[in-house]
C-alpha positions as CSV (number, residue, x, y, z in Angstrom):
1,X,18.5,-46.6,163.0
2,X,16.8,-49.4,164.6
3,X,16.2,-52.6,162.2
4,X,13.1,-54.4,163.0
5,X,12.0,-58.1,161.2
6,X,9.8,-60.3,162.2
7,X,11.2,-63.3,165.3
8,X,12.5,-66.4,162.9
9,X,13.0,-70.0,164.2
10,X,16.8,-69.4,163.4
11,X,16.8,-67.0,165.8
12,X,16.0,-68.8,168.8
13,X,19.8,-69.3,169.8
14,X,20.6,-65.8,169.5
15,X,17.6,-64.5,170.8
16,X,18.0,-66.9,174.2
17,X,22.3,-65.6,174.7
18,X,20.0,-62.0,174.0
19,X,18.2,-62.8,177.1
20,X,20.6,-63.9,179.3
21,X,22.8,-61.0,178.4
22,X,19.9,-58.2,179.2
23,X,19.7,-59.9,182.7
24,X,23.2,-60.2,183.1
25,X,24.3,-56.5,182.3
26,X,21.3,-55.0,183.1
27,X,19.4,-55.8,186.6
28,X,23.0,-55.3,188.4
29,X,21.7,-52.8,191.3
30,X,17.8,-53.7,190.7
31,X,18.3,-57.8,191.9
32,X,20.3,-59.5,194.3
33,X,23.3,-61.7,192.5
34,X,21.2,-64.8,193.4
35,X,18.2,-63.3,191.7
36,X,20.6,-62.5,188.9
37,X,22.3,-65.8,187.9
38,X,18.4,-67.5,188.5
39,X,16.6,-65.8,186.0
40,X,19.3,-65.4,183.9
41,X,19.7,-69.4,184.1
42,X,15.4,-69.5,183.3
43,X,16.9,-70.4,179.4
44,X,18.5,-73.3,180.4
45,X,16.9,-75.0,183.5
46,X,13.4,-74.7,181.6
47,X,12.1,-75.2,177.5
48,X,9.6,-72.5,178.8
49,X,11.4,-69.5,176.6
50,X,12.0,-71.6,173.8
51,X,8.5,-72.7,173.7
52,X,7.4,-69.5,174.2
53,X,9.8,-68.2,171.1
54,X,8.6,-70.8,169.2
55,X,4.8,-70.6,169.6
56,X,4.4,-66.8,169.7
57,X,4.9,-64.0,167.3
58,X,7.8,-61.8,167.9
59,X,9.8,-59.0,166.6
60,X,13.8,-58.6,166.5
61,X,16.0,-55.6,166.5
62,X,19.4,-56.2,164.8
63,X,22.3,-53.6,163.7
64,X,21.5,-52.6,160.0
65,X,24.9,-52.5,159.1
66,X,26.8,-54.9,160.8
67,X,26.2,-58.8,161.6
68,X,22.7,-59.7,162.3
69,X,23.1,-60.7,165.5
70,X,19.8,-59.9,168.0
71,X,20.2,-57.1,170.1
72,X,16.9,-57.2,171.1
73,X,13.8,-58.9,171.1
74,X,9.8,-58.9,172.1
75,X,7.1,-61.7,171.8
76,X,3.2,-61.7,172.1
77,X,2.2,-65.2,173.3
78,X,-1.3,-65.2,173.3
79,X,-1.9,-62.1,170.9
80,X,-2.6,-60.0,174.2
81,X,0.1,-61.0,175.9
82,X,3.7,-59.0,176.0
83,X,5.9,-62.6,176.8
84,X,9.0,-61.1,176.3
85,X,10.7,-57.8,175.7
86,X,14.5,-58.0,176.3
87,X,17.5,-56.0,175.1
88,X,21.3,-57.0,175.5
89,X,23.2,-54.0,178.2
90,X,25.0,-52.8,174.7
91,X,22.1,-51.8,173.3
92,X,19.9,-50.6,175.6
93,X,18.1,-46.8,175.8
94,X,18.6,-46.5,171.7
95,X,15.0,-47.0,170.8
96,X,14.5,-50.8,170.5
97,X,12.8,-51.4,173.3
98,X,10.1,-48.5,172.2
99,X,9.9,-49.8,168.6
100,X,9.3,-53.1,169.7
101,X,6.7,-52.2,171.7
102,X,5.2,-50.1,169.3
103,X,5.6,-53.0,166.3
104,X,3.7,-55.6,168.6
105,X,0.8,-53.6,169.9
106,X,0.1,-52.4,166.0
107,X,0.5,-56.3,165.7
108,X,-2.3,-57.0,168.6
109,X,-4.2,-54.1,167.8
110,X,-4.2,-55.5,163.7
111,X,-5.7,-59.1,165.2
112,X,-8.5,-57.1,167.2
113,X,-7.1,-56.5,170.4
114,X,-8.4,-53.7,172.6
115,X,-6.2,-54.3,175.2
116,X,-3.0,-55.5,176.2
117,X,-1.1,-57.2,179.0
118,X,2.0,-58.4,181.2
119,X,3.9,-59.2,184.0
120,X,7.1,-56.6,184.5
121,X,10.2,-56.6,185.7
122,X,12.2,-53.8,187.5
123,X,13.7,-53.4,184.0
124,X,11.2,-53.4,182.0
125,X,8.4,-51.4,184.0
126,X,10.0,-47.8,184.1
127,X,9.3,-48.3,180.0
128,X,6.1,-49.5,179.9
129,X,4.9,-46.9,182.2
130,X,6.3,-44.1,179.6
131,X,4.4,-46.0,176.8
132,X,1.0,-45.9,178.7
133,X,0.9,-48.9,180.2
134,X,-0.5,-48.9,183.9
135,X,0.1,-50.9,186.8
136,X,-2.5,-53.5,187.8
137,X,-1.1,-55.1,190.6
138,X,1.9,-56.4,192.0
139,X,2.7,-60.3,192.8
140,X,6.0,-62.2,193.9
141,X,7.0,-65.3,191.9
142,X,9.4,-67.7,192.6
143,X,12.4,-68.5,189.5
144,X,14.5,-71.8,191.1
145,X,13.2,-71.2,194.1
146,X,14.4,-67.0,194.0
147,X,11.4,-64.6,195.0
148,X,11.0,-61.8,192.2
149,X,8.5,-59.1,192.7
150,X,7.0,-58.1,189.0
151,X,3.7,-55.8,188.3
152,X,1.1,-57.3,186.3
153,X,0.3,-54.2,183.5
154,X,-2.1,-53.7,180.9
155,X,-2.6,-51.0,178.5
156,X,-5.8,-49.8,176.4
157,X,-4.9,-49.8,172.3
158,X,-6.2,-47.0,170.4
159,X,-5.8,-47.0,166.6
160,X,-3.7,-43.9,167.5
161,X,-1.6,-45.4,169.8
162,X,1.7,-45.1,168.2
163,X,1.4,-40.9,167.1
C-alpha cells in the first residue's frame, strides 16, 4: 500500500537525503560516476531544490506502517510543471512513482490545466512514457559543469486520465 500526503515544510530534509539517494542507487549504469556525484551534489551546491520544495506543491509517499520517513517524492512548480519526481533505490518499481504522478496531474488538472510538462531524466522517462507522456525534444544541460542529456515531455490531461 502506497501512503500519499501532501509535501510539508518539515519534510524538506528528508525529502532532499530522498533525492540524493534516488540518484545515488539508481542512475548507476544510466550516468557516468561524475555525472552521478554532480547531480546528486545539485542539493547542496545550489538552494534551487529547496526553493523549488518550498514554493511548489508536492506530494510524498511514506511506509504506512513504519517511520514516516519519505520514500518518495513529486512537485509541480508552476501548476504545469512536473519539478520533481524522485524515489529512494529501496523503493522503487512499487507504485509510488505512478501514484505520484497520478495525484499531481488530478492536482493540475483540478487548477485548470490542460496540459502538462517536464524535463526527464534517463530515470524518470521510461515512466512517463508508460503514463502518456510524449517526448518533445531532447536538450543537454550542464549540472557543475557535467553535460546531462534530459527530454523535455508534455502530456495532454483528460478528466479521465487516471482510469
Amino acid at each position: 500500500m502506497v501512503l500519499l500526503r501532501p509535501l510539508q515544510p518539515d519534510d524538506v530534509e528528508q525529502v532532499l537525503e530522498a533525492y540524493a539517494d534516488a540518484v545515488r542507487t539508481q542512475a548507476i549504469g544510466l550516468y557516468e560516476p561524475r555525472q552521478i556525484e554532480a547531480w546528486a551534489m545539485h542539493a547542496q551546491r545550489s538552494n534551487d531544490l529547496r526553493e523549488i520544495l518550498l514554493r511548489g506543491r508536492g506530494m510524498v509517499s511514506c511506509n504506512p506502517h513504519e517511520s514516516a520517513e519519505v520514500e518518495a517524492f513529486a512537485v509541480l512548480d508552476p501548476i504545469d510543471r512536473l519539478s520533481l519526481l524522485y524515489c529512494r533505490g529501496r523503493s522503487s518499481r512499487q507504485g509510488r512513482g505512478k501514484a505520484l504522478l497520478d495525484a499531481l496531474e488530478t492536482l493540475a488538472l483540478q487548477h485548470g490545466c490542460r496540459q502538462m510538462r517536464t524535463e526527464a531524466s534517463q530515470l524518470s522517462k521510461p515512466l512517463l512514457l508508460r503514463q502518456g507522456w510524449t517526448v518533445a525534444a531532447e536538450e543537454t544541460v550542464l549540472y557543475a559543469g557535467v553535460p546531462f542529456v534530459r527530454w523535455r515531455m508534455i502530456k495532454t490531461l483528460t478528466n479521465s486520465a487516471h482510469g
